[in-house]
C-alpha positions in Angstrom: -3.5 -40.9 -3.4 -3.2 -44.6 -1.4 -0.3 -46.2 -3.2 -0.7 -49.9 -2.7 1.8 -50.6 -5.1 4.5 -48.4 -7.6 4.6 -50.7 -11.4 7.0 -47.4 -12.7 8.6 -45.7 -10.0 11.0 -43.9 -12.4 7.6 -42.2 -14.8 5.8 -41.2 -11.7 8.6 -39.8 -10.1 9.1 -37.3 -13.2 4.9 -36.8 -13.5 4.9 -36.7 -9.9 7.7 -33.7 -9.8 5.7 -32.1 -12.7 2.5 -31.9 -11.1 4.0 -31.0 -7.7 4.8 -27.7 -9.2 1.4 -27.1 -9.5 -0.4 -28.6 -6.8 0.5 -30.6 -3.7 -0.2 -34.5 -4.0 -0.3 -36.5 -0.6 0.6 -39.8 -0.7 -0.4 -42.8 1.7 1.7 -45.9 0.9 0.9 -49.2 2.2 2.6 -52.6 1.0 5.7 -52.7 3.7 4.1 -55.6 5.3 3.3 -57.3 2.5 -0.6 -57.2 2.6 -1.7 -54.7 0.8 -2.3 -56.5 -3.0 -6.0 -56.9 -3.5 -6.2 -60.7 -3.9 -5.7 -61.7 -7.7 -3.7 -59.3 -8.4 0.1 -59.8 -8.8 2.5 -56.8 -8.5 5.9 -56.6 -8.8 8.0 -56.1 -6.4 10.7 -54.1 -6.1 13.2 -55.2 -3.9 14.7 -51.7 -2.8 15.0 -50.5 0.9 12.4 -48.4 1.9 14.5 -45.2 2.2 14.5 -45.7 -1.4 11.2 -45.3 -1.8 11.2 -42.0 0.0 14.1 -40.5 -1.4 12.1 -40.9 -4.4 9.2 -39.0 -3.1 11.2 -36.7 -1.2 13.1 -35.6 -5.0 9.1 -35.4 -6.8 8.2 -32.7 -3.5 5.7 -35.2 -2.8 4.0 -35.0 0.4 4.3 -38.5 2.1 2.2 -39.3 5.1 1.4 -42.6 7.3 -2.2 -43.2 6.8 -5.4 -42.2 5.5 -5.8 -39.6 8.9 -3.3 -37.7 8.3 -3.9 -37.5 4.5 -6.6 -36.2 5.1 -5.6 -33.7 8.0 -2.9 -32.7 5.6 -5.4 -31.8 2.6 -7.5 -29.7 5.1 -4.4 -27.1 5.2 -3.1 -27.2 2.0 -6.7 -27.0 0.0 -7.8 -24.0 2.3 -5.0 -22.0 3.9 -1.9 -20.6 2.4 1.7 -22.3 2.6 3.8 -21.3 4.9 7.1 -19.4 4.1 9.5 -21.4 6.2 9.7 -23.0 9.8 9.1 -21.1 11.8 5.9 -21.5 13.9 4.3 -19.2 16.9 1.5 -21.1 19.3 -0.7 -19.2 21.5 -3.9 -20.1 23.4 -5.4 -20.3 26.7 -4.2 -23.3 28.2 0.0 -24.0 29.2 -0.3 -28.0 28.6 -1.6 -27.6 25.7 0.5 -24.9 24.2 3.8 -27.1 25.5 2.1 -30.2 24.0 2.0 -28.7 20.6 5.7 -26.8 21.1 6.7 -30.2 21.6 5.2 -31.9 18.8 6.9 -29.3 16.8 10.2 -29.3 17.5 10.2 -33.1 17.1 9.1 -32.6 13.4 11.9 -30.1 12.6 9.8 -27.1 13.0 11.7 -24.2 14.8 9.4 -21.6 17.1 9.4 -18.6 16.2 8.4 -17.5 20.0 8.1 -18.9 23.5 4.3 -20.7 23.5 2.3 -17.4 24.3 -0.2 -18.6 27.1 -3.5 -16.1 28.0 -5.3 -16.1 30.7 -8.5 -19.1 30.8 -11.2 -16.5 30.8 -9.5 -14.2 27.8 -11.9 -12.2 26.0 -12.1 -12.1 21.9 -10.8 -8.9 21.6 -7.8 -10.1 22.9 -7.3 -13.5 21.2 -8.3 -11.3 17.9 -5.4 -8.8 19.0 -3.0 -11.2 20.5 -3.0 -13.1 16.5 -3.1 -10.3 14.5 0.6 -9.2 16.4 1.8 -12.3 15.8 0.5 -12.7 12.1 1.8 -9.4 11.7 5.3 -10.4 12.9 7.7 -10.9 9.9 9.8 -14.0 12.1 6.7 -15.8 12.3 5.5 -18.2 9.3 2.6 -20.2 10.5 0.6 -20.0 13.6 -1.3 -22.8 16.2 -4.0 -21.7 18.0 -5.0 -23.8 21.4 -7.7 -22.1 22.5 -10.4 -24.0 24.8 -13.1 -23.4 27.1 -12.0 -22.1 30.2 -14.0 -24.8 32.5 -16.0 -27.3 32.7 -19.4 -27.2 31.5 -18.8 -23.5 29.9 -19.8 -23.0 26.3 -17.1 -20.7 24.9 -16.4 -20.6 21.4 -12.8 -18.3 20.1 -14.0 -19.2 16.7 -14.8 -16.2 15.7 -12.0 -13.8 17.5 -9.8 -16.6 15.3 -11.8 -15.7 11.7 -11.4 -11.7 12.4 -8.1 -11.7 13.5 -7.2 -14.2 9.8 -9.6 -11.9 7.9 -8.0 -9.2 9.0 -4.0 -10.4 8.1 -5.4 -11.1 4.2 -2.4 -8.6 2.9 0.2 -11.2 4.4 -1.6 -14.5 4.4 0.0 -17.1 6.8 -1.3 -20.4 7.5 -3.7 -20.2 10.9 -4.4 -24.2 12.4 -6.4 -24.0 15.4 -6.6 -27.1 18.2 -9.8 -27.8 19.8 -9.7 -30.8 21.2 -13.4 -32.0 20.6 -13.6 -31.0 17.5 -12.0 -31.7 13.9 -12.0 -31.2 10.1 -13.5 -28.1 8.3 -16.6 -25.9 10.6 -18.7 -22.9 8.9 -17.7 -20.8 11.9 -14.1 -21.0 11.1 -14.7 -19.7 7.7 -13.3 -16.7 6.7 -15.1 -14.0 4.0 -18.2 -14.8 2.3 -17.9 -13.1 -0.9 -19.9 -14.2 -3.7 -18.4 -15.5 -7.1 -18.5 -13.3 -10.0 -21.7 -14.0 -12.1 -22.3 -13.7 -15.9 -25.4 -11.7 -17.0 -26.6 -15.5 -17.9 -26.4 -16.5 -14.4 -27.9 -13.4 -13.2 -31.4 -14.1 -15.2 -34.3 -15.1 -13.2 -34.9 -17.6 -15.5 -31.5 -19.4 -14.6 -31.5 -22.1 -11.3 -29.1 -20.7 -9.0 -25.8 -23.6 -8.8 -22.8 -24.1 -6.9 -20.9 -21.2 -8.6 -23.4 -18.3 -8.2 -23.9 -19.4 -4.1 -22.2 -17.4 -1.2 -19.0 -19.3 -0.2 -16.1 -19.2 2.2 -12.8 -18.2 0.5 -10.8 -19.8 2.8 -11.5 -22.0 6.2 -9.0 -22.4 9.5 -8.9 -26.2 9.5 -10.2 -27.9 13.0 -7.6 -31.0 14.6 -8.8 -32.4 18.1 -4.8 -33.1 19.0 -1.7 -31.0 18.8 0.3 -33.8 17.4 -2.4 -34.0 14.3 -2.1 -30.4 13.5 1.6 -30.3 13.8 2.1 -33.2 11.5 0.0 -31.4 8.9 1.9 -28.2 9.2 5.1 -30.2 9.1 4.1 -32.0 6.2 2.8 -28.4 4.4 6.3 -26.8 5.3 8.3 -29.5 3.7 6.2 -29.1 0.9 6.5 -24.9 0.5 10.4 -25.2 1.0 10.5 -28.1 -2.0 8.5 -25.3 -4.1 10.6 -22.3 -2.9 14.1 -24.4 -3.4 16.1 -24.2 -6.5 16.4 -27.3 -8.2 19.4 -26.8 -9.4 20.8 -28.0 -13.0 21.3 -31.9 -14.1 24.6 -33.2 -13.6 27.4 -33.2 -16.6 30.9 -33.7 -17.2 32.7 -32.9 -20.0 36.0 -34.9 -19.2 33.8 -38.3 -19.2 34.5 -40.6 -21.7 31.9 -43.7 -22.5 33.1 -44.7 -25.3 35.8 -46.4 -23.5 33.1 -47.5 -20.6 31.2 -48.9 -23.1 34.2 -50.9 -24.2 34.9 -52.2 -21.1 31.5 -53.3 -20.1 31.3 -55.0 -24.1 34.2 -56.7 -23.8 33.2 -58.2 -20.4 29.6 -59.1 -21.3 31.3 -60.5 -24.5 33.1 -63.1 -22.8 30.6 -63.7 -19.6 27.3 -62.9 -20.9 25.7 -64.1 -17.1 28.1 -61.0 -16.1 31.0 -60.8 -13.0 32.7 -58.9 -10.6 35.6 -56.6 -12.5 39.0 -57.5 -12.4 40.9 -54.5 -10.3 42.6 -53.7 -13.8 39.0 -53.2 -15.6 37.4 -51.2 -12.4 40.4 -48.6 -12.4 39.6 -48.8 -16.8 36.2 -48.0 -16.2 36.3 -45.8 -13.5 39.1 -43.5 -15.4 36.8 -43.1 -17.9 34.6 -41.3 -15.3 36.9 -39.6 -13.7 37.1 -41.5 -10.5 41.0 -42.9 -10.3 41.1 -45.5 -7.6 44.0 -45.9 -5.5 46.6 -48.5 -6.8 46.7 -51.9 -3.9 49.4 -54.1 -4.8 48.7 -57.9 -3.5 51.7 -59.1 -1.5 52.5 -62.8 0.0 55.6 -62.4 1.5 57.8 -59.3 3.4 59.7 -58.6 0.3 57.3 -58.6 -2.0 55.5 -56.0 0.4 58.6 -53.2 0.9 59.1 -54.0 -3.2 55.6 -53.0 -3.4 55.9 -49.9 -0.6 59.0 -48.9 -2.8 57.5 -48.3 -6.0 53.9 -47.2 -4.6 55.8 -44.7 -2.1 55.9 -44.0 1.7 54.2 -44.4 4.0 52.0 -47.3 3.1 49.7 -49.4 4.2 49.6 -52.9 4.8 45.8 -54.5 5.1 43.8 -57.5 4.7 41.5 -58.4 2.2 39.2 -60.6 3.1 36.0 -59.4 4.3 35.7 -61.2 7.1 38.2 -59.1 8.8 37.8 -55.5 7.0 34.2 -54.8 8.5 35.4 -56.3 12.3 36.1 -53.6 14.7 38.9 -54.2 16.5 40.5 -56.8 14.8 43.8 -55.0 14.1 44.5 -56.7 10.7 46.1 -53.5 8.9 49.3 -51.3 10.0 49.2 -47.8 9.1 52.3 -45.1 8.8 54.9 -47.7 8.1 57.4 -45.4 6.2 60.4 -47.4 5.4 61.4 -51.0 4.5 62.1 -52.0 7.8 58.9 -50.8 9.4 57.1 -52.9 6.3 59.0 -56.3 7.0 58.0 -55.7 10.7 54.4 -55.5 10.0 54.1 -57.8 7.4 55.4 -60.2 9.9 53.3 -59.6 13.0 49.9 -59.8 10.9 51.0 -62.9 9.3 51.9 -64.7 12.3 48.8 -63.5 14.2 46.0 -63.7 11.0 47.7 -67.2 8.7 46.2 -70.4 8.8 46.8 -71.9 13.0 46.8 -68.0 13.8 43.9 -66.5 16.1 41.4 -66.6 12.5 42.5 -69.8 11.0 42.5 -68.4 7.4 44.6 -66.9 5.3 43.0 -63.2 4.9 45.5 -62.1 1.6 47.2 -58.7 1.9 47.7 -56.0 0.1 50.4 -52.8 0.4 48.6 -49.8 -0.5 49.8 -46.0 -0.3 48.8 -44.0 3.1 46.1 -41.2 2.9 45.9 -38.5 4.9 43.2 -38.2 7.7 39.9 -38.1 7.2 36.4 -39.3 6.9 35.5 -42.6 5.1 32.7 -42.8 2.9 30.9 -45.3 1.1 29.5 -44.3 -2.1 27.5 -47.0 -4.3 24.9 -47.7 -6.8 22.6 -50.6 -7.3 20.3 -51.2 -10.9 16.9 -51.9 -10.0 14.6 -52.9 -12.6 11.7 -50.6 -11.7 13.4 -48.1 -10.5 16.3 -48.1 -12.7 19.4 -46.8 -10.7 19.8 -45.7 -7.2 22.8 -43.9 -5.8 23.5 -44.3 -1.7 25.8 -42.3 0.7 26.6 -43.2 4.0 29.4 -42.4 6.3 31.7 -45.8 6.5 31.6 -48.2 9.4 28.9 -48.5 12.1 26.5 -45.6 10.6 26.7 -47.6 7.3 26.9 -51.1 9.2 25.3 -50.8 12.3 22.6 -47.8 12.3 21.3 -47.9 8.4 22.1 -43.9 8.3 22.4 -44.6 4.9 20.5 -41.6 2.1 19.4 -42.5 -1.4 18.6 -40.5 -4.4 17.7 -41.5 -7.7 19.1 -40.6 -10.9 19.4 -38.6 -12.9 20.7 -35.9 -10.3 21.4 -32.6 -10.0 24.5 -30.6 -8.1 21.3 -29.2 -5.8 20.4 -33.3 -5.0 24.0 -34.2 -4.6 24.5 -32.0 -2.0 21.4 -33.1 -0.1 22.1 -36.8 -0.6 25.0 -35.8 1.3 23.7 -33.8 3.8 20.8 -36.0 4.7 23.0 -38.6 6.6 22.6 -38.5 10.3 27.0 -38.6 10.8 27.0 -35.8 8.1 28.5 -33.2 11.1 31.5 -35.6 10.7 32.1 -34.1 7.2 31.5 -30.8 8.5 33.9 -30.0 11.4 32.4 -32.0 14.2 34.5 -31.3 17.2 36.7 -28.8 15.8 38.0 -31.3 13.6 38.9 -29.6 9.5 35.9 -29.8 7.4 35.9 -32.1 4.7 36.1 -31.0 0.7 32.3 -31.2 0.3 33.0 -30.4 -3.4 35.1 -32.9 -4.3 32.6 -35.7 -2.0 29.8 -34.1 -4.0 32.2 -34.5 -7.6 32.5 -37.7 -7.2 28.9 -38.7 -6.0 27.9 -37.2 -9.1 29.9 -38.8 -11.4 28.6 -42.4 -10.1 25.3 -41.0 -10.3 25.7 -40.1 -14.4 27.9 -43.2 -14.7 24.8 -45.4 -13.0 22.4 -44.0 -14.8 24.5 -43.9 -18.3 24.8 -48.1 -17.8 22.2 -50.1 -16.8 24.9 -53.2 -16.8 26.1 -51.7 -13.9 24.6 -54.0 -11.8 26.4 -53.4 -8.7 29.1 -50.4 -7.9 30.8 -49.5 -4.3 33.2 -47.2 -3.2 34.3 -48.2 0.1 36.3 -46.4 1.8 36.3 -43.2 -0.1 38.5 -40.6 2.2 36.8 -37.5 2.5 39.5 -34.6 3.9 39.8 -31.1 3.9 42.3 -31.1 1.1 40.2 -33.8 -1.5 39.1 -36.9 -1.3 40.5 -40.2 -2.3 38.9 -43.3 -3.8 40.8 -46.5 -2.1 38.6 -49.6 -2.7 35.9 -50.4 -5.6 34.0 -52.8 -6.3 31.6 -53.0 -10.1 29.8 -55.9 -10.8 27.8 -55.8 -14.7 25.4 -57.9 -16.0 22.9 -57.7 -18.8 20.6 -55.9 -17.5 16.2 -56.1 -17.7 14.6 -53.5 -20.0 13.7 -50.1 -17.7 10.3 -49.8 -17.4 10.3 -46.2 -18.1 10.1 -45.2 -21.9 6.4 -46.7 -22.9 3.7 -44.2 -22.5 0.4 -45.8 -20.9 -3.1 -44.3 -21.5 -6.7 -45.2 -21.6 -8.1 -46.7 -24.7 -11.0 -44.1 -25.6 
């Protein structure tokens, strides 16, 4: 398919993961740039980031390429070779450069090889190409194989097509994916076809009387696809593999939690739209209401304006505390210094309260007054972000990313849409470049992946339960190795557009 446009993103996704079960379906998609639409046509636009757009693919097992090339490279493989049974990949040929070329080009799209690049000698005879595959088709560490086989000099005609086709024949029992690289040549050739059995006949088609068609003609049952470049074969294997492992993977079963209670969502969101029908921002009194009835308790930060108000605050919240600034200006600068942490008595309170005020007030270093708030001290950690955002085509989308500069500064942000299941939690997760800070990066405890993944889920079935949920953020959310802990939130609702997802389309016969 060539995608110039996605009117129901949420209906192809779930036909999309349907017919993936039975048959791959590559995918071109233009439209990034903005001139793709055929002129007088209008589309809608959609308005997401584009690692939406793939995360949406990624969930269907859809096999997403660049352009039409490698579409078409990629449907060479899959139409007439196996799928492979994981990543790892064995190269062998006659020539070093290209056999590095094409190790290479695999390790840089997150294939693993199964062995060093074997390199024979230029002048290698068939025999020994034919025996050289069939040990390394035979080998159970090895799950696809490149061949780079050329001729050894210039102006020799020398053709390994056929050492190639025995060796495959051969290896039927324990079919494996065979590519092969020849540099001048590319697509499907009738000497890289393998077996030429004919198709069973009916005593109909067997009468002399009857034409000969397509079905009753000699025809290869499968063909080693051709690519003149390394890179071109590697992408289609890596494309293949992606695709075998999405088949082979367990999808795992849709979120639900019994403790969740919407009636008293609903009530929240009613009464709100009730009395703001444009929608707002929540109150921090009707965030904690509605996220309680999810399960997701937020952290309790008291606003302060003076030092006594502040250790009042620390008193009844409990040491140690925090003191911090609210305005957004300052939370997201690196640097800044406008929060004290640890402070775990009265006098350590007054003392802080009192340096940030006299360096961040109006005629201190910012000119504004930030506002403060005394909130109790977590342990150590790793903050999160966790959101959601209601997108009229594509209904909700959940995001993780790993707070500050990944989130900020490098978009290592991952996206999944809803509805999810534990098995697409843990990969929304996962999928993060900074995720080895979750998982023990320099020695450092692992966090509670369960209790991340608990309460990604629940904003996931909360999102997807609500389209007024216009807007949702969890920042920070402290991932540690003994739970996690939700310490800021922010929920904006609104009335939201009809999801374009419930009408059934079809052709008017």
């Amino acid at each position: 398919m060539h995608l110039e446009s996605v009117g129901n993103p949420r209906k192809f996704s779930r036909i999309a993961r349907q017919l993936g079960l039975a048959k791959p379906v590559i995918v071109v998609k233009s439209g990034y740039s903005g001139y793709s639409v055929p002129p007088g046509q209008t589309v809608r636009r959609a308005h997401v980031p584009p690692g939406a757009f793939e995360a949406m693919m990624d969930q269907a097992g859809v096999i997403r390429v660049e352009n039409v090339h490698q579409m078409f490279d990629v449907a060479q493989l899959v139409v007439h070779q196996p799928l492979p049974a994981g990543d790892r990949v064995a190269i062998v040929g006659n020539t070093g450069a290209l056999g590095a070329l094409a190790a290479d080009a695999a390790l840089s799209q997150g294939l693993r090889l199964a062995t060093e690049p074997t390199t024979l000698a230029p002048d290698v005879s068939e025999d020994e190409v034919t025996s050289m595959l069939l040990t390394l088709l035979d080998n159970p560490d090895v799950d696809s194989v490149l061949t780079t086989f050329v001729a050894p000099g210039v102006g020799v005609e020398r053709d390994f097509s056929g050492a190639i086709v025995r060796a495959v024949r051969h290896a039927a029992l324990a079919p494996k994916p065979v590519l092969a690289i020849t540099l001048n040549r590319r697509g499907m050739f009738p000497e890289l076809a393998i077996g030429t059995e004919p198709a069973e006949q009916t005593p109909e088609q067997q009468a002399p009387e009857q034409q000969p068609d397509e079905r009753t003609r000699r025809r290869p049952e499968r063909i080693v696809p051709a690519y003149s470049m390394p890179e071109d074969a590697v992408v289609a294997l890596a494309r293949a593999t992606t695709y075998a492992l999405w088949l082979a993977t367990d999808q795992g079963e849709r979120l639900t939690y019994p403790d969740i209670d919407r009636f008293r969502a609903f009530a929240v969101i009613d009464r709100v739209l009730s009395e703001s029908p444009n929608g707002r921002q929540l109150e921090p009194a009707e965030v904690h209401e509605l996220l309680d009835a999810y399960g997701l308790p937020v952290w309790e930060s008291v606003p302060v304006a003076s030092a006594e108000e502040a250790v009042a605050a620390a008193d009844r919240l409990g040491y140690p505390v925090v003191i911090k600034a609210t305005s957004e200006a300052l939370r997201h600068l690196p640097g800044i210094g406008a929060l004290r942490l640890d402070l775990d008595d009265a006098e350590a309170v007054r003392e802080a309260f009192a340096a940030l005020t006299a360096r961040f007030t109006a005629g201190g270093s910012r000119g504004d007054d930030p506002g403060w708030v005394v909130q109790r001290m977590t342990g150590p950690g790793v903050a999160c972000v966790v959101s959601s955002q209601e997108n009229r085509l594509f209904g909700p989308i959940v995001s993780f990313s790993v707070a500050g500069p990944p989130t900020e500064l490098l978009d290592d942000i991952a996206y999944r849409i809803p509805p999810l299941t534990d098995v697409s939690v843990r990969e929304l997760i996962g999928t993060v470049k900074a995720y080895p800070l979750l998982d023990g990066h320099r020695g450092v405890d692992p966090v509670d992946q369960d209790a991340l993944a608990d309460v990604v889920g629940r904003v996931s079935v909360l999102a997807d339960d609500f389209a007024e949920v216009a807007e949702l953020e969890l920042n920070p959310v402290q991932a540690r190795a003994g739970g996690v802990d939700i310490l800021g939130a922010r929920v904006v609702v609104a009335r939201p557009a009809q999801r374009v997802d419930s009408v059934r389309r079809a052709m008017t016969t």
